[in-house]
C-alpha positions as CSV (number, residue, x, y, z in Angstrom):
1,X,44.2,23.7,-19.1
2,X,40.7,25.1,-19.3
3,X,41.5,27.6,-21.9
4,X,42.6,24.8,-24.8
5,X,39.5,23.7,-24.4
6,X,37.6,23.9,-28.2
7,X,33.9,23.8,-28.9
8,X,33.4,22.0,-32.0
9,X,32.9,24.3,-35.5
10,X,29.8,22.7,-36.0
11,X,28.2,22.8,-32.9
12,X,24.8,25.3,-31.8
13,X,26.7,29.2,-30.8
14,X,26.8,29.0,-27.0
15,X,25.5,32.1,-25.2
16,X,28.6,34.2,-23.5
17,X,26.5,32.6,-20.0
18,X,26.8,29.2,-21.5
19,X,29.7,29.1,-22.5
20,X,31.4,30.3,-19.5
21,X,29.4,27.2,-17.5
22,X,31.0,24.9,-20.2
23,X,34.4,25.8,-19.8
24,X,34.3,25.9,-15.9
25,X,32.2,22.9,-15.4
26,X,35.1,20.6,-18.2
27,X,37.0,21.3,-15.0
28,X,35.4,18.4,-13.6
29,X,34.5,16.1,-16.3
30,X,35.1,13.3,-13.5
31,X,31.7,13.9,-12.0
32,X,29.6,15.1,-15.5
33,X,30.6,12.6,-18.5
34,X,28.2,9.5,-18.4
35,X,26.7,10.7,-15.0
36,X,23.1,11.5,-13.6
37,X,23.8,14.9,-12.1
38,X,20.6,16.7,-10.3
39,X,20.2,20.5,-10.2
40,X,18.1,21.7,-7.9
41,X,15.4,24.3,-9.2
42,X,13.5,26.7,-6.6
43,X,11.5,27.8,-10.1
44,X,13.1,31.8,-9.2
45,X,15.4,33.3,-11.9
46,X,18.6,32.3,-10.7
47,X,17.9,28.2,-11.1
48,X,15.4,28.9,-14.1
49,X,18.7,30.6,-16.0
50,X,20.4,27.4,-14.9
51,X,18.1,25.2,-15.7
52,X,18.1,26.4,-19.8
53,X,21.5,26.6,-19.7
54,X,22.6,23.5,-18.4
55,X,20.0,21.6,-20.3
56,X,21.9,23.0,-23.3
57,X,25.0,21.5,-22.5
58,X,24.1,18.1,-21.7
59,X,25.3,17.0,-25.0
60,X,28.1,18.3,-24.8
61,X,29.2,17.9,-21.3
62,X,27.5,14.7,-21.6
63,X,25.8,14.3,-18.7
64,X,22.1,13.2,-17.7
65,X,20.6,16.2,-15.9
66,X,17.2,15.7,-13.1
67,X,15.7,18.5,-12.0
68,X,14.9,18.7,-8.1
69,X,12.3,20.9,-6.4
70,X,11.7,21.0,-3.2
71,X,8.4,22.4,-1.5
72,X,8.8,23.8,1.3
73,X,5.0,24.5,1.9
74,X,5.6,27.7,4.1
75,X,3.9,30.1,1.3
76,X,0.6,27.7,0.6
77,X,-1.1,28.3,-2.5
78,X,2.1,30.2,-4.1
79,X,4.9,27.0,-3.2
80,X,2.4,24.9,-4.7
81,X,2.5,27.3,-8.2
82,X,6.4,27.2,-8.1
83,X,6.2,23.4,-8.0
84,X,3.7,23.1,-10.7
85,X,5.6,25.9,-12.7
86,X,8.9,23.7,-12.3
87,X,7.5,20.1,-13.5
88,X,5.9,21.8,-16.5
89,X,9.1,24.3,-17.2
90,X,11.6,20.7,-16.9
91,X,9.0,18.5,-18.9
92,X,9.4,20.9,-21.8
93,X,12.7,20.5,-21.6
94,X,12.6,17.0,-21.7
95,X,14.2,16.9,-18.5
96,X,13.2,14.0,-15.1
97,X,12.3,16.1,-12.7
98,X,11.7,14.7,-9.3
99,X,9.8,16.8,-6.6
100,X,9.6,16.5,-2.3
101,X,7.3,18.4,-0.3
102,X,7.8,18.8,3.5
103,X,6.8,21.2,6.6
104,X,8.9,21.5,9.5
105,X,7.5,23.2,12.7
106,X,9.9,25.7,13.3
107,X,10.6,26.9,9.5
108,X,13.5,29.4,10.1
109,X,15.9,29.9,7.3
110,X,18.7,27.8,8.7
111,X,16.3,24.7,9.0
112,X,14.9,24.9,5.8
113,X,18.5,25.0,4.0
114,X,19.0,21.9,6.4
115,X,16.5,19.9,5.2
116,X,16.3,21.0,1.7
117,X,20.0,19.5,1.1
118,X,19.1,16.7,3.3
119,X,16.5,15.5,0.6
120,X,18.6,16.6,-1.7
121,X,21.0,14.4,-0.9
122,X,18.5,11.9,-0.5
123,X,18.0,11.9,-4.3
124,X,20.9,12.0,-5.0
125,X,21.7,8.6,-3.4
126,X,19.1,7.1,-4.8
127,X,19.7,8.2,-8.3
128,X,23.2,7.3,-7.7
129,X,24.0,10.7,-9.1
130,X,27.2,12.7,-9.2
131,X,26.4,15.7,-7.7
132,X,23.9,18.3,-6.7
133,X,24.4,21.4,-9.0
134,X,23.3,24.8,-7.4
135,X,22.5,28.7,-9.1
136,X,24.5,30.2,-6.2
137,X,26.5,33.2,-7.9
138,X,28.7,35.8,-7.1
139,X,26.2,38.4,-5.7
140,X,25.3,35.1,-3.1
141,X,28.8,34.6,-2.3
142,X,29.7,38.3,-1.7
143,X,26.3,38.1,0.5
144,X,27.4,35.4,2.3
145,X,30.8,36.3,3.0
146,X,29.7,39.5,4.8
147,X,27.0,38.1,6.8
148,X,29.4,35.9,8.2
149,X,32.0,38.8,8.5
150,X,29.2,40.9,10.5
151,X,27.9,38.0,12.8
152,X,32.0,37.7,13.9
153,X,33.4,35.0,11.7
154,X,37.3,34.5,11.5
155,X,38.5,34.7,8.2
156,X,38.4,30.9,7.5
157,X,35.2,31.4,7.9
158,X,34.7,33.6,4.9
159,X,35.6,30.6,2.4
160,X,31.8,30.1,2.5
161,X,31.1,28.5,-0.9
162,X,33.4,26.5,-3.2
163,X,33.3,25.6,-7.0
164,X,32.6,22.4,-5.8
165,X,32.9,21.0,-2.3
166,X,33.8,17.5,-0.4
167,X,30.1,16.7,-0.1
168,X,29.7,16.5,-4.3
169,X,27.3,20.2,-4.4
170,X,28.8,22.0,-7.4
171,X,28.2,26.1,-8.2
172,X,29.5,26.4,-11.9
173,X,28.0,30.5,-11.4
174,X,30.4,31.6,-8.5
175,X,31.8,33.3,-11.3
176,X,28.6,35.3,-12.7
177,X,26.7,38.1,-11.4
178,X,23.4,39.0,-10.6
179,X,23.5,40.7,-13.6
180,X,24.6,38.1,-15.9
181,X,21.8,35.9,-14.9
182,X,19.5,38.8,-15.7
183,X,20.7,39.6,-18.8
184,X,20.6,35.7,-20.3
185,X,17.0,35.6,-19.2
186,X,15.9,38.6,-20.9
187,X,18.0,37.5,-24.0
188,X,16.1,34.1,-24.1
189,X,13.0,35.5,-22.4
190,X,12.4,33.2,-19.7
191,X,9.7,33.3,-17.4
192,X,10.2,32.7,-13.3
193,X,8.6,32.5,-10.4
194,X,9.5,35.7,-8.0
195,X,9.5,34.5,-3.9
196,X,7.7,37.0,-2.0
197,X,9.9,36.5,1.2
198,X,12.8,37.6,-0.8
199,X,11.6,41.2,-0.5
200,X,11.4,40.5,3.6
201,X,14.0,43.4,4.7
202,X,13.4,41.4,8.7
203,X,15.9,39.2,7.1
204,X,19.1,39.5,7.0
205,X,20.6,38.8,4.0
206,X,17.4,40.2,2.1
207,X,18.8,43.6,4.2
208,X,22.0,43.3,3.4
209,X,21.2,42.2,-0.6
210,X,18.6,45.8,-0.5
211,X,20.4,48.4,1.6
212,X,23.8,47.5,1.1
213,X,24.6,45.8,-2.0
214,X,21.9,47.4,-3.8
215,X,23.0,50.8,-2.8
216,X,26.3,49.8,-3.4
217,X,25.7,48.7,-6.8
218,X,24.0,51.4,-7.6
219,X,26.3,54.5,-6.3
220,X,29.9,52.6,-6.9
221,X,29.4,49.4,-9.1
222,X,33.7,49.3,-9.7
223,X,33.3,49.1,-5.9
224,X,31.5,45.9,-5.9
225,X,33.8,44.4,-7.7
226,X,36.5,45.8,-6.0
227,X,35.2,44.1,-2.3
228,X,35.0,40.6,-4.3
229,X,38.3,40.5,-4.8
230,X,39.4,41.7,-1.7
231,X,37.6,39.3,0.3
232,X,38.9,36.6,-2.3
233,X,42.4,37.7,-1.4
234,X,41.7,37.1,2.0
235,X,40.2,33.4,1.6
236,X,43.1,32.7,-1.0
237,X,45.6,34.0,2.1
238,X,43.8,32.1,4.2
239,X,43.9,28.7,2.4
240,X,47.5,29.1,1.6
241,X,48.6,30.0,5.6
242,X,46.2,27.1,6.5
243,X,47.8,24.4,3.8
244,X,51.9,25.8,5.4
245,X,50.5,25.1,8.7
246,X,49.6,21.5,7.9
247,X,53.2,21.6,6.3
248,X,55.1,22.6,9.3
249,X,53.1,20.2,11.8
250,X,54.1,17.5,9.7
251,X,57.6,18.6,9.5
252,X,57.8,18.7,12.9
253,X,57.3,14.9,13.2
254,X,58.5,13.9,9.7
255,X,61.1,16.9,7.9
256,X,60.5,17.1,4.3
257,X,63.4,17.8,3.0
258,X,61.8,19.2,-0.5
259,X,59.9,21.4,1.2
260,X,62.2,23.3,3.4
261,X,64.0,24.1,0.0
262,X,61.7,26.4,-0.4
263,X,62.2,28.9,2.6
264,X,64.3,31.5,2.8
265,X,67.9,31.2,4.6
266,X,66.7,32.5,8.4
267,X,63.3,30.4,7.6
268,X,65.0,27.6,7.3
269,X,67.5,27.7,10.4
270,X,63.7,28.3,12.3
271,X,62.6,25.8,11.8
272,X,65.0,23.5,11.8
273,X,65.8,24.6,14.9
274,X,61.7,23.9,16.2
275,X,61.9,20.7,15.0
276,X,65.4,19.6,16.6
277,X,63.7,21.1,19.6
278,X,61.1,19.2,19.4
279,X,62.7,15.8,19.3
280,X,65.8,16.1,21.4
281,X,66.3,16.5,24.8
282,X,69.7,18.6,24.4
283,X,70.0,21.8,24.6
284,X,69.6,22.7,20.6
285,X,72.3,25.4,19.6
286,X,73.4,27.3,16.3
287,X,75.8,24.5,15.7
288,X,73.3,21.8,15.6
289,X,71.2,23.8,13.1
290,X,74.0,24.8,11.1
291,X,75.2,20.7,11.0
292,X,71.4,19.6,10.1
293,X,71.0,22.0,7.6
294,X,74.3,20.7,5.6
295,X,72.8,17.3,6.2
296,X,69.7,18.0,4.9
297,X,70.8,19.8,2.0
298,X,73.4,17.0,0.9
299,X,72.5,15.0,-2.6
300,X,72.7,11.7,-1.1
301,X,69.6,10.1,-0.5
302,X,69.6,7.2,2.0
303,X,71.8,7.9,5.4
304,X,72.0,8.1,9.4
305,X,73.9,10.6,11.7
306,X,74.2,11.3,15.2
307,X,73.5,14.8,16.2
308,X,72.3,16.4,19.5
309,X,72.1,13.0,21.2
310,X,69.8,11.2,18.4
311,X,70.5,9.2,15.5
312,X,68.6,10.4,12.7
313,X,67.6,8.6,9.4
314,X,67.4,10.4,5.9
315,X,65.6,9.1,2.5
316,X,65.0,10.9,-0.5
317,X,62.3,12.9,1.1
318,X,62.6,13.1,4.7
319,X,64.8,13.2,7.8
320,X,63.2,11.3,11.2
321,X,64.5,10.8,14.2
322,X,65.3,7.3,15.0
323,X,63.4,5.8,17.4
């Protein structure tokens, strides 16, 4: 479990920042120890905190860290600073840094993200690296999560960002604020590059970010807090109905008997009843369902029976109908 997890007596004091990454990130020493891992750096605060902090834990994490930056070239003179700023920040540091520069014609926020983490990944097969680490925190996820609620997304939908997903990009700060990030690099006094565009209220999440979060923030900061949860409640609800879906669908071609132990009594009879339904052409009645039920919940392990005008097989683990 993550919290037996011991830093060594002797090692450097972590930062309270730090040392949350450290803990969440030995989650998934599978894809850190004795592995090139690239973190992509924009040169703003959020991946300039990361940056410092995850250099600090290479050692102990032992992992090789590459920075990425990518240039998008839609703010001239100033993407060119953030690059330069970037190479010499990450030399310093005594970190690789690689760094792409590309123009698409129609350079809408969508199709930039597109192609940034389509050279991102680009690197990252190259490199043969792990993963692609990213500074998206919890202010970004709550941002996300009601963009998509607004523009009419179901609540699968609000998922949005994972710890790390199936594609290999891992966000060890989905668990830190805005704030936090602020207050680490004050503490170390880091410097950063601020993006003009970011103050651009024509887009959306910039106006959500300044009118409502801001405001929120500001007037009701428990609140804040209060709608992260909530909207977590609702992904976790989410994931869980979506995960007994897949469940039942394969029940209904394959009953697993360990799993129907689990429902309740009238549950149970349900869906034993679907699944007789399913695969018999007889008219399925309360007696069939009571006699499956006391088949399925016998201790032997191996067996047939006849019932409802199919033969049906039973192993340890799951009752089919013979076909």
């Amino acid at each position: 479990m993550v919290s037996q997890i011991k830093l060594s007596p002797t090692a450097t004091p972590l930062e309270p920042l730090e040392k949350s990454l450290y803990m969440t990130m030995s989650q998934r020493r599978d894809l850190l120890e004795n592995k090139k891992v690239i973190i992509a750096v924009s040169g703003g605060i959020d991946s300039v905190v990361l940056m410092h902090a995850l250099a600090k834990l290479q050692s102990r994490l032992k992992y090789q860290l590459i920075v990425a930056h990518i240039n998008h070239g839609v703010r001239a003179i100033e993407a060119d600073t953030d690059e330069e700023f970037v190479i010499e920040m990450a030399k310093k540091l005594k970190l690789q840094v690689i760094s792409e520069k590309f123009k698409i014609a129609k350079a809408s926020e969508n199709n930039l993200r597109q192609k940034r983490y389509e050279i991102l990944f680009a690197i990252k097969k190259k490199l043969n690296a792990s993963c692609i680490i990213t500074a998206h925190h919890k202010d970004d996820l709550i941002e996300t999560r009601l963009m998509r609620l607004l523009h009419g997304t179901g609540i699968h939908g609000l998922k949005a960002m994972s710890f790390v997903s199936d594609e290999g990009v891992m966000r060890p700060m989905l668990n830190k604020t805005r704030r936090d990030v602020e207050d680490y690099a004050r503490k170390l006094d880091l410097r950063w590059r601020n993006d003009a565009t970011n103050s651009d209220t024509t887009k959306f999440r910039n106006w959500i970010r300044r009118n409502w979060i801001a405001k929120l923030r500001a007037d009701h900061p428990g609140y804040l807090d209060n709608l992260f949860e909530s909207l977590e409640r609702l992904v976790n609800a989410a994931e869980r109905a979506q995960k007994l879906e897949a469940k039942k669908e394969n029940a209904l071609i394959n009953f697993q008997r360990d799993f129907f132990k689990t429902l309740e009594e009238d549950k149970l009879k349900e869906e034993i009843f679907n699944f007789l339904r399913q695969n018999t052409e007889q008219r399925v009645t309360s007696k069939h369902v009571d006699e499956f039920k006391k088949r399925l919940t016998t201790n032997r392990k191996n067996f047939e029976f006849r019932l409802a005008g199919r033969d049906w097989v039973v192993n340890k683990t799951q009752v089919v109908p013979r076909t």
